[in-house]
C-alpha positions in Angstrom: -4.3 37.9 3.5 -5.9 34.9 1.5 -4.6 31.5 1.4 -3.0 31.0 -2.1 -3.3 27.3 -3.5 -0.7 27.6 -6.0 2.4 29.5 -6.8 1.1 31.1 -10.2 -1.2 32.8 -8.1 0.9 33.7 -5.6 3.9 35.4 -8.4 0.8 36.9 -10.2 -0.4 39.4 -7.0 3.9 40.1 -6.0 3.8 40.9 -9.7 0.8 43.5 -9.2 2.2 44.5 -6.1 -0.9 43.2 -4.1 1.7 41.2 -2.1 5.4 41.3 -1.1 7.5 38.7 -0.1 7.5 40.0 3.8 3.7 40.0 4.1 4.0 36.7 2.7 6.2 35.3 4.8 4.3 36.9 8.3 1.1 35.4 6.5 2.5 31.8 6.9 4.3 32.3 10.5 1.3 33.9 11.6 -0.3 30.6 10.4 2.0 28.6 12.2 1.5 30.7 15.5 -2.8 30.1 15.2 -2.0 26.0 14.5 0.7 25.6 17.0 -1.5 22.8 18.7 -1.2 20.4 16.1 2.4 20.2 17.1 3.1 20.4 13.4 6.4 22.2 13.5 9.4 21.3 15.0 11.7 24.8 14.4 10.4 27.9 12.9 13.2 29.4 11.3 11.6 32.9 12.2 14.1 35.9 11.6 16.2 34.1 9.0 13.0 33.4 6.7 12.5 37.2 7.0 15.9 38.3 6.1 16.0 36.0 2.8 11.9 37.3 2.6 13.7 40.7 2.1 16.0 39.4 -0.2 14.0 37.9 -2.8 11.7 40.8 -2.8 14.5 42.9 -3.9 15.5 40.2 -6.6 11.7 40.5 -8.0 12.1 43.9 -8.0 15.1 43.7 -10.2 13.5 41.0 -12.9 16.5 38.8 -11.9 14.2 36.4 -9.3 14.3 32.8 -9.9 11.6 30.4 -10.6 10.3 29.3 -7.3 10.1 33.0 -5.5 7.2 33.2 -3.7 7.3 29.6 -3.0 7.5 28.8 1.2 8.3 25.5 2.0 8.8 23.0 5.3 10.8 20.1 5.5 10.5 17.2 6.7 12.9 16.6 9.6 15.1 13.7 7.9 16.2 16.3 5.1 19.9 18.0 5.7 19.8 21.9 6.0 23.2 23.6 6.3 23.9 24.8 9.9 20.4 24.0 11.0 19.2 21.0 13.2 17.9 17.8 12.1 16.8 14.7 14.6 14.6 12.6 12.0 12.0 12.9 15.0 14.5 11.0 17.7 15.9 11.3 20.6 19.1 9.8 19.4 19.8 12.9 17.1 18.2 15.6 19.9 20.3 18.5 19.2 22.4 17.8 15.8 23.3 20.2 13.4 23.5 19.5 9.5 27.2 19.9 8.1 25.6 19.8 4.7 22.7 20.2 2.7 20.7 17.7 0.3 20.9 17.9 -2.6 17.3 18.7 -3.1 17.6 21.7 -0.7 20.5 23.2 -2.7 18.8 23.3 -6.3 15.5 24.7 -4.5 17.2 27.4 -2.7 19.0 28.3 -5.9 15.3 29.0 -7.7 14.6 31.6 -4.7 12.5 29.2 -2.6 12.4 30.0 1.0 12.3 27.5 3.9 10.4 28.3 7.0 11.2 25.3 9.3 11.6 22.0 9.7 8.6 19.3 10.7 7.4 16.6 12.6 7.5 13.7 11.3 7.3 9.6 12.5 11.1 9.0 13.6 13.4 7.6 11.0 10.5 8.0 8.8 8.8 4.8 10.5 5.4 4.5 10.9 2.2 5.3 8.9 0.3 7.8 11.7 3.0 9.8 13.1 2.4 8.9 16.6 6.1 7.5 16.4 7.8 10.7 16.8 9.8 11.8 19.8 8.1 15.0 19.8 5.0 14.0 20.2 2.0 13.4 17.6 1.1 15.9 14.9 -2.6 16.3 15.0 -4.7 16.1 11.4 -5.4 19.8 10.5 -9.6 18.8 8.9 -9.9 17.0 12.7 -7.8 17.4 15.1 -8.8 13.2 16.7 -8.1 12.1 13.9 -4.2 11.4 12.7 -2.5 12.8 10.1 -0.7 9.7 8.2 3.1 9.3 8.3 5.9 9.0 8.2 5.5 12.8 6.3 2.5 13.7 8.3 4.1 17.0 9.8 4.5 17.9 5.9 1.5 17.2 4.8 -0.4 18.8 7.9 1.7 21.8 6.5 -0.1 22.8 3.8 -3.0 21.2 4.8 -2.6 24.3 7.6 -1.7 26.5 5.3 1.3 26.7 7.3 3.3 26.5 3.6 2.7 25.9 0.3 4.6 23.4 -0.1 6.4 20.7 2.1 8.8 18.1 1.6 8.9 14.6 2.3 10.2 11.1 2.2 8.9 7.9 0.7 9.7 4.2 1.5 6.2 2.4 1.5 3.7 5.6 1.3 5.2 7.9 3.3 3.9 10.7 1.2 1.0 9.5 -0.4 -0.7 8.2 2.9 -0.7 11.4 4.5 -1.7 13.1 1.9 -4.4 11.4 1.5 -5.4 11.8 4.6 -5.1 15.2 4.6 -6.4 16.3 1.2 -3.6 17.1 -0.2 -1.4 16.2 -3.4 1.7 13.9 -2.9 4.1 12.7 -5.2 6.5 10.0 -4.7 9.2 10.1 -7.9 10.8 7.2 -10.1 13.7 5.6 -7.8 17.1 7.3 -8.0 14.6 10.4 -10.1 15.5 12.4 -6.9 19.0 12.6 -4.9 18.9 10.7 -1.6 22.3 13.1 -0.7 21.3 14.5 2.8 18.3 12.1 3.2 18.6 10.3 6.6 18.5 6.9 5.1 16.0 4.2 6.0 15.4 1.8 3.6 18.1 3.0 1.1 16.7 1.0 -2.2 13.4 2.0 -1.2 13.5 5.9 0.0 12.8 8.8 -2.6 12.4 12.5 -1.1 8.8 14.1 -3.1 6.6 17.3 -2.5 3.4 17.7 -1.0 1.1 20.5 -2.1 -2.1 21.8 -2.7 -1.9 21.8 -6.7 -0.3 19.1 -9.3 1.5 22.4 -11.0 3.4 23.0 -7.8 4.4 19.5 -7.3 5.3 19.1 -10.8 7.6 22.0 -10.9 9.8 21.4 -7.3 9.9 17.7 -8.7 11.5 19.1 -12.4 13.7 21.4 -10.1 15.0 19.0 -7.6 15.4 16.1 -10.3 18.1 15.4 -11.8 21.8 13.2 -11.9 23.9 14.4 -8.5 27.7 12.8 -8.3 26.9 12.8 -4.5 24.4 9.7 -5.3 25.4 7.0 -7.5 22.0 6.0 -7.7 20.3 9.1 -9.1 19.7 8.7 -12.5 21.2 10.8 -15.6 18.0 10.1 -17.5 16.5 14.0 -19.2 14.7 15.3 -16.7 11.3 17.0 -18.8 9.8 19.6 -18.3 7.1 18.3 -16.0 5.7 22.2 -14.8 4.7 22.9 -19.0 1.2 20.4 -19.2 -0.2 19.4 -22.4 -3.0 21.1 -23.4 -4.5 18.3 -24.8 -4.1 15.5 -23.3 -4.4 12.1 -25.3 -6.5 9.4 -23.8 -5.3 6.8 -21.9 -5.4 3.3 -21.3 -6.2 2.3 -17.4 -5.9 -0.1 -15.3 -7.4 -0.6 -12.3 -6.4 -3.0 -9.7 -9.1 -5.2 -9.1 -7.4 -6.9 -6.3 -7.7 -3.8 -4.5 -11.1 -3.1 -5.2 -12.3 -6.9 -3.9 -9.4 -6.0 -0.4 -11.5 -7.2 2.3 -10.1 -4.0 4.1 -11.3 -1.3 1.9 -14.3 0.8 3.7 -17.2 0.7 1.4 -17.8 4.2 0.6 -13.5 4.3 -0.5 -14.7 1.5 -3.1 -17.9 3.4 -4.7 -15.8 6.3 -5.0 -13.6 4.4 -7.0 -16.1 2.9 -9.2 -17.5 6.3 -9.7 -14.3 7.5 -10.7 -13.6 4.6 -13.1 -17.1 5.8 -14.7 -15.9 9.3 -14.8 -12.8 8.2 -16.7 -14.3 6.2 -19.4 -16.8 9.5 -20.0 -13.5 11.5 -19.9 -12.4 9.1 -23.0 -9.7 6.7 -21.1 -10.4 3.5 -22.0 -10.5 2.0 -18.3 -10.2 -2.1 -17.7 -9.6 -4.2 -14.5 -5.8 -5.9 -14.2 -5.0 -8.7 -12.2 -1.9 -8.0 -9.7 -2.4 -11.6 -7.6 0.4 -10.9 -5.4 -1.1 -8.4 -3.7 -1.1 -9.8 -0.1 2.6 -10.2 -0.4 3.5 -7.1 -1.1 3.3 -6.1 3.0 5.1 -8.8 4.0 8.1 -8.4 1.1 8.4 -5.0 2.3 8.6 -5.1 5.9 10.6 -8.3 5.3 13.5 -6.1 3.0 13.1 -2.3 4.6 13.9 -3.7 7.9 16.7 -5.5 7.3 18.0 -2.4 5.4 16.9 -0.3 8.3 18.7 -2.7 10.7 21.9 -1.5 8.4 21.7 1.8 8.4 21.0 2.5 11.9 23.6 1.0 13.4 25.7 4.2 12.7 23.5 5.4 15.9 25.7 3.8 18.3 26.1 6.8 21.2 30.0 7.0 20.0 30.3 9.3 17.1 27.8 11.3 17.5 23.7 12.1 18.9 22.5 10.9 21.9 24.8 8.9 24.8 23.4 7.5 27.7 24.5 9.1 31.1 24.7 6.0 32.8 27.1 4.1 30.2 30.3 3.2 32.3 31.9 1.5 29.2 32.1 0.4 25.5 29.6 -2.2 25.4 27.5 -0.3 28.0 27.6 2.9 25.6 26.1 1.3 22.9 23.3 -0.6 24.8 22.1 2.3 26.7 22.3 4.5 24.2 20.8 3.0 21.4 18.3 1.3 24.0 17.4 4.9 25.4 17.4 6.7 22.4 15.4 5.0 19.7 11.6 4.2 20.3 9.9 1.5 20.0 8.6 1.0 16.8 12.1 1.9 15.5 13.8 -0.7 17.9 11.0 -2.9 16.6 11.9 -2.8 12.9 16.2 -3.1 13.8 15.0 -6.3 16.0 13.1 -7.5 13.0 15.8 -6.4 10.2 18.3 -8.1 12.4 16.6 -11.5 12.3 15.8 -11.8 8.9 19.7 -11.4 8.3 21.0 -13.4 10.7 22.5 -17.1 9.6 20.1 -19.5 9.3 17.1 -17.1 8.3 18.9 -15.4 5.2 18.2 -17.4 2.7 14.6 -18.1 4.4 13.6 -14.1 4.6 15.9 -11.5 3.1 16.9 -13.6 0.0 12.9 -14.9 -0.6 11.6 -11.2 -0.2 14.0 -10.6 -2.9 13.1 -13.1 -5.4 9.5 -12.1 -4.7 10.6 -8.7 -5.1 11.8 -9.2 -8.4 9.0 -10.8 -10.0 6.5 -8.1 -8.6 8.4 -5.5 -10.6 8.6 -8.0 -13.8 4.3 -8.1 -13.6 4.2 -4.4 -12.8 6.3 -3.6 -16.3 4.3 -6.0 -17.6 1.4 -4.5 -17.0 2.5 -1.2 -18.2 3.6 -2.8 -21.8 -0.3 -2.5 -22.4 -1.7 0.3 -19.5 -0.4 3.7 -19.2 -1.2 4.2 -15.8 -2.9 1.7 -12.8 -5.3 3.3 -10.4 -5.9 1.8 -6.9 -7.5 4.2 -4.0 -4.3 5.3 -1.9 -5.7 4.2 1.7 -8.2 1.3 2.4 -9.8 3.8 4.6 -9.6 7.3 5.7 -7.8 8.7 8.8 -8.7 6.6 11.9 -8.4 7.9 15.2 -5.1 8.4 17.3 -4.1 5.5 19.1 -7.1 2.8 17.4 -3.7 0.9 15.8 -0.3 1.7 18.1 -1.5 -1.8 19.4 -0.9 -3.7 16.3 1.8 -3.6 14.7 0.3 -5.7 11.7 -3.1 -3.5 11.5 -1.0 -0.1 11.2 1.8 -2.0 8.2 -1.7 -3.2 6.4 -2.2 0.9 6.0 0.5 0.5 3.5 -1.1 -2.4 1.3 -1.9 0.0 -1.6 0.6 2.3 -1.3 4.3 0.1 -0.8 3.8 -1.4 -4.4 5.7 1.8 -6.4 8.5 1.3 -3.9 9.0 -2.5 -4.3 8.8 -1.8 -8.4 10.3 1.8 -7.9 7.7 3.6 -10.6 6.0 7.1 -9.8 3.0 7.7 -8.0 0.6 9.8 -7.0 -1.8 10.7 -4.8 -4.8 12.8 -5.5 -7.1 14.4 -3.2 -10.4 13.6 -4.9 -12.7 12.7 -2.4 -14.2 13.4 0.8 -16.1 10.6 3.4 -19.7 11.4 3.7 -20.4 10.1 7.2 -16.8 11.5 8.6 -16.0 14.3 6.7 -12.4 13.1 6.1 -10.6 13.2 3.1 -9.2 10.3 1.0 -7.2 10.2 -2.3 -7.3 8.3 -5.4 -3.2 6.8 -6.5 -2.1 6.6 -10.1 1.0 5.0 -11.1 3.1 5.1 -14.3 6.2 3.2 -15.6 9.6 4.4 -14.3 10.8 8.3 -15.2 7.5 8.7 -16.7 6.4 11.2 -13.9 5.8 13.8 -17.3 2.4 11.8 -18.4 1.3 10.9 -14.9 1.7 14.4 -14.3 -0.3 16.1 -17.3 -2.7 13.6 -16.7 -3.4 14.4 -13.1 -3.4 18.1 -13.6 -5.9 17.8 -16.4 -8.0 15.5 -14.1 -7.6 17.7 -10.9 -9.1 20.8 -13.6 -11.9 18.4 -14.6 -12.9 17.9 -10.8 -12.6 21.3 -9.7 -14.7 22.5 -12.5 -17.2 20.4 -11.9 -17.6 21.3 -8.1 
């Protein structure tokens, strides 16, 4: 069978009967069987993906299927499934069982999509290589040294694999937009509160938003008009109209651009990512956008506010992982205090313990005000210049990464080298606005991909998404 790249082509040959939903299904388990080195799945959920294949078959045989059969999709292992396991990657949650599903799930299983396991990712959805899962590394499907970004680098090595077409994922700082840049794929990370957190593990709970990965804007565009939407289960969703983001304009307007120059002139950006941003600023303006550098001065904070604020909100919500109601318990606790230090000691890793220890300080007295309370103010005036900023731009363009994928293990030394991964990408979740991640580009000397991000204003996801899909056409045309 041929890899399908979208799910219009996918309904179009189970339509003419060149496909059924069975065939469809083997295709991508027999995908998953031929890529089980890259340690990209964590559960296959094998014989029950096959009965519900069966299923929807029989509902698209009646006219009665919904909107997303034909669609297969992983996800990432922080995202509650009903009666199925999730560990978020750790130890600490080895063996748990969902009572509930997200919210998310729900309203994609009720459009006939079909999940076929659950993936790897960085535990508690910290880190930015995936080397930080419990479970071992996944390995980056175009080269296998090479890492596949995190936290959601088992979803985007997904349908990079063509394991699925599309994956879910979580962002806090670039969680979805790193590794799919990496991995040449598209990523997605909503408008704050666009998306129910409801059966997200939480990290960084003002930060978090759950987005798709895939290998076309159309796909992305329709799971994130599905899954969007106010849920009573999370007081921050948003009851803002949801538009129809899968029907793109035909003719899209022009736009006005900004691109960061700040992030152009980053001493870390690796030449070639920079003159493929210039080219693509050229592009634009021959497109008709009317393209102009923007000044965002507090770009060196941004790192430090975030790590600063995500960690002290991590410190929070993992101390629910105590050993006593639930997950992992040391065997040699002997007693209350005992139960809590071995466990949590045991069963979090290190870059996890690392980001409680740091959340911890930066909230203790004495440090408060000094930290936590700072990263706020700074917090506050970042978003204030960003909606600035888009009082006169439609969207800002920055590359996603500084570089490409780098090699496993060149950063798990430094700590501060693998957070500055994030530079370009933790700005939409200090401001909470969209973003996007497109895979445009491909390193001459390495062969890796890298992606180009476009932001928009909050719940404006409908023009960043016409505008992407009419840009991703434009490129693919001109291959």
């Amino acid at each position: 069978m041929n890899s399908y790249r979208s799910l219009e082509a996918i309904q179009s040959d189970l339509s003419a009967e060149i496909i059924d939903m069975p065939s469809l299904v083997n295709h991508y388990l027999q995908r998953i069987e031929e890529t089980v080195d890259l340690n990209i799945f964590l559960e296959v959920f094998k014989s029950e993906i096959l009965d519900k294949a069966a299923a929807v078959q029989s509902k698209i045989k009646a006219g009665n299927a919904g909107k997303l059969a034909g669609m297969v999709i992983a996800i990432k292992d922080n995202i509650c499934y009903k009666d199925h396991k999730i560990s978020a990657s750790s130890k600490i949650l080895k063996d748990f069982e969902s009572l509930y599903s997200a919210t998310a799930i729900n309203r994609l299983l009720a459009e006939d999509a079909l999940i076929i396991g659950r993936v790897n990712c960085d535990e508690f959805a910290m880190g930015g290589s995936n080397e930080n899962s419990a479970y071992g590394p996944v390995k980056n499907p175009v080269n296998k040294d090479y890492v596949p970004g995190g936290s959601s680098g088992g979803s985007a090595a997904a349908v990079a694999a063509d394991c699925c077409l599309v994956a879910l994922g979580s962002d806090t700082g670039g969680s979805i937009r790193q590794p799919a840049s990496f991995c040449g794929v598209v990523g997605i990370k909503p408008t704050y509160g666009r998306i129910s957190r409801h059966g997200l593990i939480a990290f960084a709970s003002s930060f978090d938003q759950i987005g798709p990965l895939s290998q076309s804007v159309s796909d992305a565009a329709l799971v994130l008009e599905i899954m969007a939407g106010k849920d009573s289960m999370d007081t921050t969703s948003s009851s803002q109209k949801v538009d129809a983001y899968s029907d793109f304009s035909e003719n899209p307007k022009p736009l006005k651009i900004g691109f960061i120059q700040e992030c152009l002139d980053s001493k870390s950006l690796d030449p070639e990512v920079k003159e493929s941003q210039l080219k693509l600023i050229e592009q634009l303006r021959a497109e008709g956008h009317t393209v102009d550098p923007v000044r965002l001065e507090e770009l060196d904070y941004l790192v430090p506010t975030y790590y600063v604020l995500t960690t002290a909100e991590a410190s929070s919500n993992l101390s629910r992982y105590d050993g006593i109601h639930y997950g992992y318990r040391s065997s040699a606790a002997t007693d209350i205090e005992s139960t809590y230090l071995k466990s949590r000691t045991e069963g979090f890793g290190k870059e996890v313990k690392r980001r409680i220890m740091l959340g911890s300080f930066v909230l203790s007295a004495g440090y408060y005000d000094a930290y936590y309370g700072k990263a706020q103010k700074v917090r506050r005036l970042i978003k204030e210049k960003t909606e600035s900023l888009f009082e006169d731009y439609d969207l800002l363009l920055s590359p996603t990464t500084p570089a490409t994928a780098f090699k496993f293990g060149a950063n798990m030394d430094d700590p501060i080298k693998m957070y500055l991964e994030d530079i370009f990408t933790v700005h939409a979740n200090l401001v909470g606005t969209p973003a996007i991640s497109l895979p445009l580009f491909k390193h001459s000397k390495s062969g890796l991909p890298f992606g180009a991000q476009f932001m928009s204003a909050a719940f404006n996801e409908k023009l960043l998404l016409d505008f992407s899909h009419n840009l991703m056409n434009i490129v693919a045309l001109k291959a």
